[in-house]
N, C-alpha and C positions, 0 to 999 in steps of 0.2 A: 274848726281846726283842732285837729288832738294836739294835746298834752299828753307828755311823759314825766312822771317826778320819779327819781331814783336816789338814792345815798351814793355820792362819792367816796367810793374806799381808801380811794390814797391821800382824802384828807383827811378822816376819818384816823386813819393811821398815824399820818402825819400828827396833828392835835392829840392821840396818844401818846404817842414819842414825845414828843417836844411839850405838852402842855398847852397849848393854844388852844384857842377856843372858834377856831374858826366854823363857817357854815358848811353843814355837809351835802344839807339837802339841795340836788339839782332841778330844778323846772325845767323843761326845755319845748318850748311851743315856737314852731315855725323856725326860725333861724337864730331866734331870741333865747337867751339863758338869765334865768337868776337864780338866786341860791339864795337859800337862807334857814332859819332854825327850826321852820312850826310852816305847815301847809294846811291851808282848810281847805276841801272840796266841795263846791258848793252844785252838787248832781251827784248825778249816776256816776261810775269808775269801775274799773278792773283792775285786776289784779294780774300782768303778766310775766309769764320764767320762759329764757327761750333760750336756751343755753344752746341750741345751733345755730342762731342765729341772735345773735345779741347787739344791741344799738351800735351805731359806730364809735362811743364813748368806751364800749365793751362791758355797759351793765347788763346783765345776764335777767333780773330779776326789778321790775318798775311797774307803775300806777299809771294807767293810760285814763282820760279823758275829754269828753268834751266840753265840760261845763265849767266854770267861775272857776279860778285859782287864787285865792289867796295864799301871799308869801309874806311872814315874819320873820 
């Protein structure tokens, strides 16, 4: 199953503005999402931009693969 990991921008923002310290980083495998601070990729991965055709989230710009994901 691939994995996509992307930065959410409008929390990203959000934690600018306001101070918070919330998580940016998105994981999103199969239906499943988690978020958190620190991603380790444990394989191969890519690096993908596809600004005409961008996730349904609307990241433009994510880390595809298929091997181990660890989330912190």
């Amino acid at each position: 199953m691939i994995t996509r990991i992307h930065v959410n921008q409008h929390v990203l923002h959000a934690n600018t503005k306001s101070g918070a310290r919330n998580p940016v980083i998105t994981v999103k495998s199969g239906k499943t999402n988690r978020y958190g601070f620190e991603v380790e990729i444990l394989g191969p991965s890519k690096v993908v931009y596809s600004p005409e055709k961008p996730l349904a989230c609307g990241a433009r710009l994510w880390v595809e693969t298929e091997a181990e994901v660890k989330v912190k």
